[in-house]
PASEBA-1860 file (N, C-alpha, C; in nm, 3 decimals):
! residues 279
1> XXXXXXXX> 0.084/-0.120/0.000/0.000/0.000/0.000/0.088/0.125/0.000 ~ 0.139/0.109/0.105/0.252/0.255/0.108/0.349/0.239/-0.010 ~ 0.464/0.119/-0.003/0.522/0.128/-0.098/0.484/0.123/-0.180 ~ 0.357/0.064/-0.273/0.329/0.103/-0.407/0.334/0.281/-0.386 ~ 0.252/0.331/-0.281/0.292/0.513/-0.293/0.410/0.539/-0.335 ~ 0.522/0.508/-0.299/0.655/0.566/-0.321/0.702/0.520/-0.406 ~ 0.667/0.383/-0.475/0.723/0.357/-0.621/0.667/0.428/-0.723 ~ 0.551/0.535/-0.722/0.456/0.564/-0.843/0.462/0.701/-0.826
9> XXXXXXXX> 0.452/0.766/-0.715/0.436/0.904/-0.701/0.558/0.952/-0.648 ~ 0.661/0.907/-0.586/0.808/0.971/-0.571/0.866/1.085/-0.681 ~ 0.915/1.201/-0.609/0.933/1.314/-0.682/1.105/1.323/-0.659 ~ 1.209/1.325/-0.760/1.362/1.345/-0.671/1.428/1.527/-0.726 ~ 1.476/1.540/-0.615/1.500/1.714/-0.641/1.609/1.729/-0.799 ~ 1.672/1.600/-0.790/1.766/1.631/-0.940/1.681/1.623/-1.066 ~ 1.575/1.602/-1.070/1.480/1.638/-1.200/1.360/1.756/-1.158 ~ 1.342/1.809/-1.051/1.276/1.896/-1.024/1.346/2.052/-1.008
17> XXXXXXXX> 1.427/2.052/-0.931/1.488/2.213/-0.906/1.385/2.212/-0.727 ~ 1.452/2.163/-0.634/1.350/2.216/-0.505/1.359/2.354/-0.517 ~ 1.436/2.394/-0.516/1.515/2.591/-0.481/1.347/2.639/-0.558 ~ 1.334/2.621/-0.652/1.202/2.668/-0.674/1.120/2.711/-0.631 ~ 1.097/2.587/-0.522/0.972/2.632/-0.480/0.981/2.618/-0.283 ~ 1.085/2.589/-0.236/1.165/2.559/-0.075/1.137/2.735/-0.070 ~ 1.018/2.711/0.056/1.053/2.879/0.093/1.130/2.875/0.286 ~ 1.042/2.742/0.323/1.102/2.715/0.486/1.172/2.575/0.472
25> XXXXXXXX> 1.271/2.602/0.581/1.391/2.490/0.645/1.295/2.476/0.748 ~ 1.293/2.312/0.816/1.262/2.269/0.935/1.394/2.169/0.962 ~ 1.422/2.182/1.101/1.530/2.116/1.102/1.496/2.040/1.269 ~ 1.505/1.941/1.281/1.483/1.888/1.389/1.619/1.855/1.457 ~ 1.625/1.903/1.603/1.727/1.944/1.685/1.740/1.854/1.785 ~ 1.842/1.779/1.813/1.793/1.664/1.915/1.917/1.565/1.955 ~ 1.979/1.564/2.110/2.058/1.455/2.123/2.061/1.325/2.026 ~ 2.166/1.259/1.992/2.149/1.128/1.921/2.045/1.036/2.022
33> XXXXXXXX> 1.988/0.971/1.972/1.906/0.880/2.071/1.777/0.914/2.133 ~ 1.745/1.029/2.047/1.627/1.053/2.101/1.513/1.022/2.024 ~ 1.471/0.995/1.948/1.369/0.985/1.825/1.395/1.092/1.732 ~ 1.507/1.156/1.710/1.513/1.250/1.540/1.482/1.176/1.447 ~ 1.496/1.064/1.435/1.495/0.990/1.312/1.366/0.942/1.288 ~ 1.315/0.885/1.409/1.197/0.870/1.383/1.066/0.964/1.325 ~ 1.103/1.073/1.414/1.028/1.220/1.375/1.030/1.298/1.257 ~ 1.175/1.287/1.199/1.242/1.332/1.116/1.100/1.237/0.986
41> XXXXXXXX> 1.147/1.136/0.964/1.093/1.042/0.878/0.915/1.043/0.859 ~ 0.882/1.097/0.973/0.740/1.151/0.978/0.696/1.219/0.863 ~ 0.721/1.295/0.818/0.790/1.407/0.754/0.745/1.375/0.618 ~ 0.776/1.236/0.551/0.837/1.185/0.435/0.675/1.149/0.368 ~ 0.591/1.123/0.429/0.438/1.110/0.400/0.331/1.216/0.346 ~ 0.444/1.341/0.368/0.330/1.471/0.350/0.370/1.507/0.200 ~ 0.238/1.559/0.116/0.275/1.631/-0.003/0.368/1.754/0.018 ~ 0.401/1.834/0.091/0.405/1.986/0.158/0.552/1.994/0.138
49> XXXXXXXX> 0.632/1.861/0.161/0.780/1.827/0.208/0.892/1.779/0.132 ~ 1.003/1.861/0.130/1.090/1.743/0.071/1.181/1.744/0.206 ~ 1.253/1.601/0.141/1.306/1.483/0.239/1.418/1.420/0.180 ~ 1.496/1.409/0.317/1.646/1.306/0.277/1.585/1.210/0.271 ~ 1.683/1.096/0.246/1.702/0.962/0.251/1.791/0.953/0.397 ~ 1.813/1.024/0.434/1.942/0.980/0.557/1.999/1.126/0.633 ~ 2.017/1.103/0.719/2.029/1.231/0.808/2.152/1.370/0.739 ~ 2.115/1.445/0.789/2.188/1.541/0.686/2.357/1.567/0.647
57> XXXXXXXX> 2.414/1.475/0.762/2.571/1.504/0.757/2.571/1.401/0.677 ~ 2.523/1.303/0.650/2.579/1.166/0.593/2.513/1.130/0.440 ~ 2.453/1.264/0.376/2.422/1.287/0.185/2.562/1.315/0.186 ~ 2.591/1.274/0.068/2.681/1.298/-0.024/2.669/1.478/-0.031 ~ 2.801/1.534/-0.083/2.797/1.632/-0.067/2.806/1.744/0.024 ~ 2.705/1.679/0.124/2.735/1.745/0.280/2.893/1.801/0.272 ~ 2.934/1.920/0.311/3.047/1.947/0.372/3.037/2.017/0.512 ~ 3.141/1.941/0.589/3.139/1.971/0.689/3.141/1.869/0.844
65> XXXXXXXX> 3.193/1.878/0.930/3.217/1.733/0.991/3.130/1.634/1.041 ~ 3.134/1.530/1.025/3.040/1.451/1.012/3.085/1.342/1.117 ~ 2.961/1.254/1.191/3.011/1.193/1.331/3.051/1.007/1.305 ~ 3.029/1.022/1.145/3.109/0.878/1.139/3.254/0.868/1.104 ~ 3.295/0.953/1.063/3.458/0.986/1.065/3.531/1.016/1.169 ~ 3.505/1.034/1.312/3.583/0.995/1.425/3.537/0.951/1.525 ~ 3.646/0.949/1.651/3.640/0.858/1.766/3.504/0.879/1.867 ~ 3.439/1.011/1.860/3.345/1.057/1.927/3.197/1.063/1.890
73> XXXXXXXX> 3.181/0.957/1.819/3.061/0.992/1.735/2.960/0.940/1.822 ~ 2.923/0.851/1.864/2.853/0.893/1.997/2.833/1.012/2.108 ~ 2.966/1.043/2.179/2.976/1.109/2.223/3.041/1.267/2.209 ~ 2.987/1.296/2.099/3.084/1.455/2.041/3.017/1.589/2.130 ~ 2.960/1.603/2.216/2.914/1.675/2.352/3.011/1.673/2.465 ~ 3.081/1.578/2.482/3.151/1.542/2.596/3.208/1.647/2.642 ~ 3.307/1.670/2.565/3.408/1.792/2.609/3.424/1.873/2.483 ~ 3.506/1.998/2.579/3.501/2.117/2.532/3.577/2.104/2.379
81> XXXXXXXX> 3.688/2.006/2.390/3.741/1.947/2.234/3.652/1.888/2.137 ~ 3.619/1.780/2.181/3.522/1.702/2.064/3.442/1.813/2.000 ~ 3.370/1.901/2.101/3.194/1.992/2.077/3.296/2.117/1.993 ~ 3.423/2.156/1.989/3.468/2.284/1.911/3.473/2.210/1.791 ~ 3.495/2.081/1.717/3.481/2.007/1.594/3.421/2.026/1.520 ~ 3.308/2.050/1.620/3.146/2.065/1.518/3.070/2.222/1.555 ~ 3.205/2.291/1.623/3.138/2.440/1.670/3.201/2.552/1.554 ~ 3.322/2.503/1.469/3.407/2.607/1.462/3.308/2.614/1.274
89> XXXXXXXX> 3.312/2.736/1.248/3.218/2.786/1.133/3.333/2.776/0.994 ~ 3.428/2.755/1.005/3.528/2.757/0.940/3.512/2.630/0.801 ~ 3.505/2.462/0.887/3.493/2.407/0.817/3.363/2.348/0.742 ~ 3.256/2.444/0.794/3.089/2.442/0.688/3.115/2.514/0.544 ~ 3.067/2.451/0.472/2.978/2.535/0.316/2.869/2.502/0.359 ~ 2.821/2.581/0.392/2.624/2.566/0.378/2.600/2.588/0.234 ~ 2.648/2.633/0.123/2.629/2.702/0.034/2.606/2.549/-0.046 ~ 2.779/2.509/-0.057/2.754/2.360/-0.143/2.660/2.240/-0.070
97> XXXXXXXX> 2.645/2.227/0.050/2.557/2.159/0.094/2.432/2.194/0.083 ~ 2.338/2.296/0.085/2.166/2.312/0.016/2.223/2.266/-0.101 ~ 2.288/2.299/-0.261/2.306/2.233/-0.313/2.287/2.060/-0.337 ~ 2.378/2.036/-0.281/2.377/1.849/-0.232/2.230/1.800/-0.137 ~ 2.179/1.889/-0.038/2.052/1.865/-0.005/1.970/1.821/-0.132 ~ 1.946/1.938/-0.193/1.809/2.011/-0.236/1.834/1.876/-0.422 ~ 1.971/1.879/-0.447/2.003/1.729/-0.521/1.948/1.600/-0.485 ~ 1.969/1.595/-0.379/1.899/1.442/-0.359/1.758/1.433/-0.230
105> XXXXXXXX> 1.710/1.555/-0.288/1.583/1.513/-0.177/1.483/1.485/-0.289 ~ 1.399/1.418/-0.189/1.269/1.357/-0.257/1.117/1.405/-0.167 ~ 1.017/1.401/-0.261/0.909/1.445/-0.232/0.803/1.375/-0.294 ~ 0.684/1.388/-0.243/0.543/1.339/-0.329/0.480/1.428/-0.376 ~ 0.528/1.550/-0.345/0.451/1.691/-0.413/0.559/1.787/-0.487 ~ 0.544/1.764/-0.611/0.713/1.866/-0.708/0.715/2.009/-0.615 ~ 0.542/2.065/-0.549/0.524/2.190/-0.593/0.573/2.177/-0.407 ~ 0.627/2.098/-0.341/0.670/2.181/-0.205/0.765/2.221/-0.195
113> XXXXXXXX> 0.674/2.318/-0.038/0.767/2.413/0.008/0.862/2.395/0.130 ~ 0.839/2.303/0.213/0.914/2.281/0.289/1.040/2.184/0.303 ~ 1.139/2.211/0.307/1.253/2.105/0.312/1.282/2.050/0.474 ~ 1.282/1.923/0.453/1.320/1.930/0.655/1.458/1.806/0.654 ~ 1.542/1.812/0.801/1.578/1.754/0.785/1.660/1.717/0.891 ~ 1.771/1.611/0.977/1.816/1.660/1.077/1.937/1.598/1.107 ~ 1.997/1.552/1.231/2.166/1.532/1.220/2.188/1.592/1.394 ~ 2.223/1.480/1.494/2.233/1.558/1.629/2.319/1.644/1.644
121> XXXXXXXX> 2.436/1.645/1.575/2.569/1.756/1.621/2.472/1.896/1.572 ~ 2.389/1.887/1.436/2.344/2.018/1.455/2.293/2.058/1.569 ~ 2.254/2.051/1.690/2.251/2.066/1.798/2.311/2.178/1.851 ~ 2.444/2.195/1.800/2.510/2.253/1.833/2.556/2.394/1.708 ~ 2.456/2.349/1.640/2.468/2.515/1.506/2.346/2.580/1.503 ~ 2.272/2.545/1.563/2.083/2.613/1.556/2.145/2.700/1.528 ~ 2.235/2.859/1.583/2.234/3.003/1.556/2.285/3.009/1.373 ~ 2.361/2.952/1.371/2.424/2.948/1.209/2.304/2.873/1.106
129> XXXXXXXX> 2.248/2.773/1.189/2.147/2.700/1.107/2.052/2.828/1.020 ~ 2.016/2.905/1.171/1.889/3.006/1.141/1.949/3.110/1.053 ~ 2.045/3.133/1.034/2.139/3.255/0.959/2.122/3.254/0.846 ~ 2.172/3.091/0.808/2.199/3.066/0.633/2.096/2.980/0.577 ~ 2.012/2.967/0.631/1.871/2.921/0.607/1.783/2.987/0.587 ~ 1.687/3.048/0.462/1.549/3.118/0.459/1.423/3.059/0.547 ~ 1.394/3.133/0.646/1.292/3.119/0.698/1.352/2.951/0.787 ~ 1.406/2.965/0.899/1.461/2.812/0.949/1.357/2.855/1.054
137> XXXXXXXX> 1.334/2.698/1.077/1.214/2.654/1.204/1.292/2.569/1.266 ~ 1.274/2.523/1.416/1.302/2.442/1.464/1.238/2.341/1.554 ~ 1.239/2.243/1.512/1.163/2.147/1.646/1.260/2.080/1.727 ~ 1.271/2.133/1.896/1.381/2.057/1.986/1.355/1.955/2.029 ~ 1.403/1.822/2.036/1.334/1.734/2.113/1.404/1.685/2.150 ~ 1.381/1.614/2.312/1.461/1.547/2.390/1.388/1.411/2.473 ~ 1.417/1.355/2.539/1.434/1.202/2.587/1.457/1.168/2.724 ~ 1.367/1.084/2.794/1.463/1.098/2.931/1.584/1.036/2.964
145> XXXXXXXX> 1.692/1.108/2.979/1.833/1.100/2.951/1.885/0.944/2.971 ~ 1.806/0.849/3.080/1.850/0.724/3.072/1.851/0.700/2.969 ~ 1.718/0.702/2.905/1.698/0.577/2.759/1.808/0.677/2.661 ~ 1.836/0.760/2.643/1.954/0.820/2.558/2.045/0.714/2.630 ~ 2.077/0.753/2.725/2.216/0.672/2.739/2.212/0.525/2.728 ~ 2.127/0.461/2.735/2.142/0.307/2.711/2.107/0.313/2.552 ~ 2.063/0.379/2.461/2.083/0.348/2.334/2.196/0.404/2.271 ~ 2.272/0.482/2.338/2.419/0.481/2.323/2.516/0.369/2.357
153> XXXXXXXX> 2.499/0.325/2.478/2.591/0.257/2.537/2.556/0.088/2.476 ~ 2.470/0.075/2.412/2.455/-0.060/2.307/2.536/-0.008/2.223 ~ 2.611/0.062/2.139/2.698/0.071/2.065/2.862/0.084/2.132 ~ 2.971/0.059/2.065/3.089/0.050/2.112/3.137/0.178/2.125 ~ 3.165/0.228/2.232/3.232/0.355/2.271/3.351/0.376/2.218 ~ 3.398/0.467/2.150/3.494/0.459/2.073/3.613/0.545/2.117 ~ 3.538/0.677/2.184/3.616/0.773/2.268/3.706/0.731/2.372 ~ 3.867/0.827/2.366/3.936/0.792/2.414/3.874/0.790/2.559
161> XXXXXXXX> 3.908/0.739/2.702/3.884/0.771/2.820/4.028/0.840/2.916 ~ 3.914/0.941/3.020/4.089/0.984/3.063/4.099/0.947/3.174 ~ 4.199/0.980/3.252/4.245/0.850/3.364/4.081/0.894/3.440 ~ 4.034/0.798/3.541/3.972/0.810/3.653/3.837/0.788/3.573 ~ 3.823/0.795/3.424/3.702/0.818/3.359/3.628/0.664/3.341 ~ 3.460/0.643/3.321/3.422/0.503/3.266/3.330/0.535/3.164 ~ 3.281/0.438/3.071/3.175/0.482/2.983/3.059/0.570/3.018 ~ 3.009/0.524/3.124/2.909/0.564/3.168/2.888/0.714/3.225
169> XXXXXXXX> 2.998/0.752/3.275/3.025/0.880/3.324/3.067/0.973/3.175 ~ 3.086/0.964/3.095/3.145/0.998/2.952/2.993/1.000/2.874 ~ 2.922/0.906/2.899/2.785/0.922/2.830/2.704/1.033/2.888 ~ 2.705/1.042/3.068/2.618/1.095/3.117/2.667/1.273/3.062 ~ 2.803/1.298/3.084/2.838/1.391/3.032/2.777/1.457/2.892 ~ 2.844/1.349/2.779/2.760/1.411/2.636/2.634/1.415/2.685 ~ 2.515/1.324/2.734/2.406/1.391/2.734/2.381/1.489/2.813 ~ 2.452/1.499/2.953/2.442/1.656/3.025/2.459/1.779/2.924
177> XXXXXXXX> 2.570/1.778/2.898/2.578/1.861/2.768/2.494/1.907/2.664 ~ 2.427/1.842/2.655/2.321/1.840/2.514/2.172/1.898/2.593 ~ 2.163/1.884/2.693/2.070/1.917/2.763/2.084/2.110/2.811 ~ 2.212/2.080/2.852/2.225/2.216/2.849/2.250/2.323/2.731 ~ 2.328/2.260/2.642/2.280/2.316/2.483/2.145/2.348/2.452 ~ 2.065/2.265/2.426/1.924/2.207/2.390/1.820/2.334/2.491 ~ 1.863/2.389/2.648/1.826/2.454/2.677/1.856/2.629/2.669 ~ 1.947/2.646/2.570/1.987/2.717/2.572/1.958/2.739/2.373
185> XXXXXXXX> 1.918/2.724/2.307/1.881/2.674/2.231/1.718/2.752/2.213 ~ 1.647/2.672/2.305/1.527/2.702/2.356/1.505/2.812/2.414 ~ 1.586/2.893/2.471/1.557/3.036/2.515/1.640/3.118/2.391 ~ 1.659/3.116/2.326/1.692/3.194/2.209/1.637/3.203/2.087 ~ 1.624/3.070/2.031/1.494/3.105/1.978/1.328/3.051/1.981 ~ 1.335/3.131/2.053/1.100/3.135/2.143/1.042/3.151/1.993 ~ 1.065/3.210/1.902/1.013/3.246/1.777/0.990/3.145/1.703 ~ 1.082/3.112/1.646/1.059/3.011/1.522/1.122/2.864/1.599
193> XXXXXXXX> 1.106/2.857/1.719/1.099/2.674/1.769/0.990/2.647/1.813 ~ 0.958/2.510/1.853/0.869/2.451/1.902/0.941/2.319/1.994 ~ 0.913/2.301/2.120/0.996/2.213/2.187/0.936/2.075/2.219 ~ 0.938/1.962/2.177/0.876/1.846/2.161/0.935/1.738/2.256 ~ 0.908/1.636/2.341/0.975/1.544/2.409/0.930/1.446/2.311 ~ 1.022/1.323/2.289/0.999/1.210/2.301/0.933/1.138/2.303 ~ 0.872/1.154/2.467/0.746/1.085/2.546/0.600/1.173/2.473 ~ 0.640/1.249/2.456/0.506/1.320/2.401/0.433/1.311/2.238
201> XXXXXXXX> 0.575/1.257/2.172/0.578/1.220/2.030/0.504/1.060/1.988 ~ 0.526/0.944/2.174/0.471/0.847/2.128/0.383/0.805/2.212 ~ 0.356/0.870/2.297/0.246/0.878/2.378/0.117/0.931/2.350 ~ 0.146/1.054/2.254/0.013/1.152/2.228/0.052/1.202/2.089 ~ 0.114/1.074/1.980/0.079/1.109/1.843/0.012/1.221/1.806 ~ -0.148/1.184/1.769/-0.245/1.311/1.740/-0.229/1.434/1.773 ~ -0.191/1.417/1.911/-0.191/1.597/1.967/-0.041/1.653/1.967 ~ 0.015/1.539/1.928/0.182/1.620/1.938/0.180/1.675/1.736
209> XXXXXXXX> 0.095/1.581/1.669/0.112/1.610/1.559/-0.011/1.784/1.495 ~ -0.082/1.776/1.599/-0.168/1.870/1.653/-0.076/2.018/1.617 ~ 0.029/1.986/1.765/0.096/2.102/1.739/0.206/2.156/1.662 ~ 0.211/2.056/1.598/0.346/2.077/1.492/0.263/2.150/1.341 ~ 0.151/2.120/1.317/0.035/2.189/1.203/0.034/2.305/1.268 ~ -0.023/2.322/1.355/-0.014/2.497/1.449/0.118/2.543/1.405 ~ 0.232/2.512/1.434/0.391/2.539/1.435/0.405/2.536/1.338 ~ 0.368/2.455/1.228/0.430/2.459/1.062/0.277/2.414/0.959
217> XXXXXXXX> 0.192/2.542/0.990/0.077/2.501/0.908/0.064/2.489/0.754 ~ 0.186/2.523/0.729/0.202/2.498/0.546/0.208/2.374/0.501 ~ 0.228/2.282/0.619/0.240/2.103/0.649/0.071/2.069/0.682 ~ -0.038/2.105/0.593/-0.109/2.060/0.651/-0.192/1.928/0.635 ~ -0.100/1.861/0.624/-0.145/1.656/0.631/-0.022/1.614/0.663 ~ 0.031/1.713/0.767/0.105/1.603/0.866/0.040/1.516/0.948 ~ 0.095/1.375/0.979/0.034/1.306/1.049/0.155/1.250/1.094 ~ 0.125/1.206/1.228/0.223/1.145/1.300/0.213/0.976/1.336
225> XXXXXXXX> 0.038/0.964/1.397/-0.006/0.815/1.398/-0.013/0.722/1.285 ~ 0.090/0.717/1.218/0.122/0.601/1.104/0.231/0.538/1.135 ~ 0.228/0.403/1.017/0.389/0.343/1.036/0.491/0.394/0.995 ~ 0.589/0.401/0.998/0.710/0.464/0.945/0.815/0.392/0.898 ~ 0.914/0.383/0.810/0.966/0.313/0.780/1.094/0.322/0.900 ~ 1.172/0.195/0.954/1.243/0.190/1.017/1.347/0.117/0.943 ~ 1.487/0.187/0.989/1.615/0.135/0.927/1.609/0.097/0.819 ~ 1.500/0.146/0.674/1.416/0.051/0.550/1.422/-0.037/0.544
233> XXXXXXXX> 1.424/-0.166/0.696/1.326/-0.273/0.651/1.209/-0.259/0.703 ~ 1.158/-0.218/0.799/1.007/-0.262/0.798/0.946/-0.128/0.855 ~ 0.801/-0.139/0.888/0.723/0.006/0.916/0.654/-0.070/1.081 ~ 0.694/0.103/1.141/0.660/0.096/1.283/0.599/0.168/1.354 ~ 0.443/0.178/1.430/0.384/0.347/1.480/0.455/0.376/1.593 ~ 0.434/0.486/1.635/0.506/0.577/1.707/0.529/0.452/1.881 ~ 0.570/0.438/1.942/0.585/0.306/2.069/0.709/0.410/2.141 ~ 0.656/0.376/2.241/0.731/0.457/2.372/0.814/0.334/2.400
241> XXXXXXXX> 0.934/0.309/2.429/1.025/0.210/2.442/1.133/0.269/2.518 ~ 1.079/0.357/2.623/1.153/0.374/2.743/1.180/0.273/2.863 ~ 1.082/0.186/2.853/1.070/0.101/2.942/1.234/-0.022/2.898 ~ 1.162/-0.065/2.753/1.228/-0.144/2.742/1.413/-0.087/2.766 ~ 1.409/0.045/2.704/1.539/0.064/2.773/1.607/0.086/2.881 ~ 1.498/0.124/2.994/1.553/0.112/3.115/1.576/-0.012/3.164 ~ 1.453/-0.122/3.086/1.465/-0.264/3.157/1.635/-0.315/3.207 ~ 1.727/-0.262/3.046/1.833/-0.343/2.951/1.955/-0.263/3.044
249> XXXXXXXX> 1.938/-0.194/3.150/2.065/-0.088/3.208/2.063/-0.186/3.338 ~ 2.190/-0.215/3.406/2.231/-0.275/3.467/2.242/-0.190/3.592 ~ 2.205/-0.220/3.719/2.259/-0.144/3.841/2.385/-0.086/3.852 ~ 2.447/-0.115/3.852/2.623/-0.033/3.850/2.588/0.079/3.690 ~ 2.537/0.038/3.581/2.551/0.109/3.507/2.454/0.284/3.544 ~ 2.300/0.211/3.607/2.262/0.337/3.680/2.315/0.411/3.791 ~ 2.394/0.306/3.843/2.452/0.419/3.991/2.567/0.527/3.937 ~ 2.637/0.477/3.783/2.739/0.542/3.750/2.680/0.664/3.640
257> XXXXXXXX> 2.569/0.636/3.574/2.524/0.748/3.542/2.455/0.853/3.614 ~ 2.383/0.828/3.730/2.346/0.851/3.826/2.434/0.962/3.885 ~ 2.559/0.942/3.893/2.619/1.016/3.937/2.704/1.118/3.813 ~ 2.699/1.083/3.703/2.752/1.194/3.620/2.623/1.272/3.610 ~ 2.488/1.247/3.603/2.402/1.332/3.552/2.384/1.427/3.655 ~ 2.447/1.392/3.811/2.393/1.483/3.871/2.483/1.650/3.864 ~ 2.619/1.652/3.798/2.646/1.759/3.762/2.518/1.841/3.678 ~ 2.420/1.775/3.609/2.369/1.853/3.500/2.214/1.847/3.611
265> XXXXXXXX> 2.164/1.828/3.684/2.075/1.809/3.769/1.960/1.913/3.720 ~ 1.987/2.062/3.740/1.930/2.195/3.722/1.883/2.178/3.571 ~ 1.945/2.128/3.449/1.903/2.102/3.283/1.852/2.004/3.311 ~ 1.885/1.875/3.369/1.793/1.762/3.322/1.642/1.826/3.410 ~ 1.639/1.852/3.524/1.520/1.869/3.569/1.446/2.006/3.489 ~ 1.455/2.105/3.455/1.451/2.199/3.402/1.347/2.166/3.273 ~ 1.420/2.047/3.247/1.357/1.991/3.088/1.231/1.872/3.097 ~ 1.235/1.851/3.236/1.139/1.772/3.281/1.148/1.650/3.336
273> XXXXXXX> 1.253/1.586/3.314/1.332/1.459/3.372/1.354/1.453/3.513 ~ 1.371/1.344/3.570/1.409/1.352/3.719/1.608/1.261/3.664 ~ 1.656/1.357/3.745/1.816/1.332/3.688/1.856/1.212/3.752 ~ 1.758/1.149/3.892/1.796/1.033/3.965/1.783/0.929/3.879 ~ 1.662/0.924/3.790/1.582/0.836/3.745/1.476/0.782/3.833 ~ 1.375/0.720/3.692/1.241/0.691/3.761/1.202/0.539/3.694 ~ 1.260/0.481/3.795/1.262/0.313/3.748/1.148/0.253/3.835
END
């Protein structure tokens, strides 16, 4: 059903020209591990939209640093080194990248206007995002910081550690970090963001998709309560799977995040989380 949709009506920007007719950027802003991707991919169902295939550092073309080419790609928040990687304005072309975007995006409607798209280190460019972007929107969304960190810490940590340091304390960090970014973020721009959790994306589909039509009414057949394609093999509706990730975290692994998150205590709670956890 769906895929016959996308084999028959698929639109690709290299036989269209998006620049045409792209008047707003939406860019979804969001620790790794939080549902960007999922949300992001939401997206891909509406006539209104064009759309990657894959998050925005990792099209072809993209210039600019990207988190599968080094040791921190999980964790590029951590410290003040990794986060200047992806802070310093030097090594972006935004210029050749809309280019390489606006090349390989795809749509079901030639005549849209919205391009969306997302990538967690942008996280850390919202101000430059909104600069070199016509008309940039943002949707922030975040996670309660456990289940970030246990869908990190299923992957192999790659970052160096420094003496006295463990994974877990290194995770709690990048996500402290991102939290306090992410809030800071959010008080700058009140205008053109909209701040979305997680829990609210799969808990209350309808009304989270409610307010994103309010927030970006030029999207108007967004829908959120459908399947989505996951990792392109199969399609999945929106499922809160916090549980299951807290199930999968080990006691020592909570007592040790436990104690890195409580440096960030004031952001995680701030954002709505309890920084102890709520198991």
């Amino acid at each position: 059903m769906q895929s016959a949709r996308m084999a028959s009506l698929l639109k690709f920007g290299a036989q269209h020209d998006p620049a045409q007719t792209i008047r707003t950027h939406l860019f979804v802003i969001s620790p790794n591990n939080s549902g960007s991707t999922f949300l992001r991919r939401s997206f891909e169902f509406s006539d209104k939209v064009w759309w990657l295939p894959r998050e925005g550092q990792h099209v072809p073309g993209y210039v600019g640093p990207f988190t599968r080419d080094s040791h921190d790609s999980l964790t590029w928040n951590a410290s003040a080194d990794s986060r200047a990687r992806y802070c310093d304005p030097s090594v972006y072309d935004w210029q050749r990248t809309r280019k390489a975007w606006y090349f390989l995006a795809r749509s079901y409607g030639v005549d849209a206007s919205v391009f969306v798209t997302s990538s967690p280190p942008f996280l850390l460019n919202m101000d430059v995002l909104d600069q070199q972007f016509d008309d940039a929107r943002f949707i922030l969304l975040t996670r309660d910081p456990y289940a970030v960190a246990e869908g990190i810490l299923r992957r192999p940590i790659e970052q160096r550690l420094a003496a006295g340091d463990n994974k877990y304390q290194l995770v709690a960090r990048h996500i402290g970090h991102c939290f306090r970014w992410q809030l800071r973020n959010r008080a700058n721009r009140q205008v053109n963001s909209i701040w979305l959790t997680y829990e609210s994306m799969t808990d209350d589909p309808v009304g989270t998709a409610a307010r994103i039509r309010q927030f970006m009414p030029m999207i108007d057949d967004y829908a959120l309560d459908q399947p989505i394609p996951v990792k392109n093999r199969y399609f999945e509706t929106a499922r809160n799977m916090n549980g299951d990730a807290f199930s999968r975290l080990q006691p020592h692994a909570i007592d040790d995040l436990r104690a890195g998150f409580a440096d960030f205590a004031d952001e995680i709670e701030a954002l709505g989380y309890a920084w102890r956890g709520l198991f």
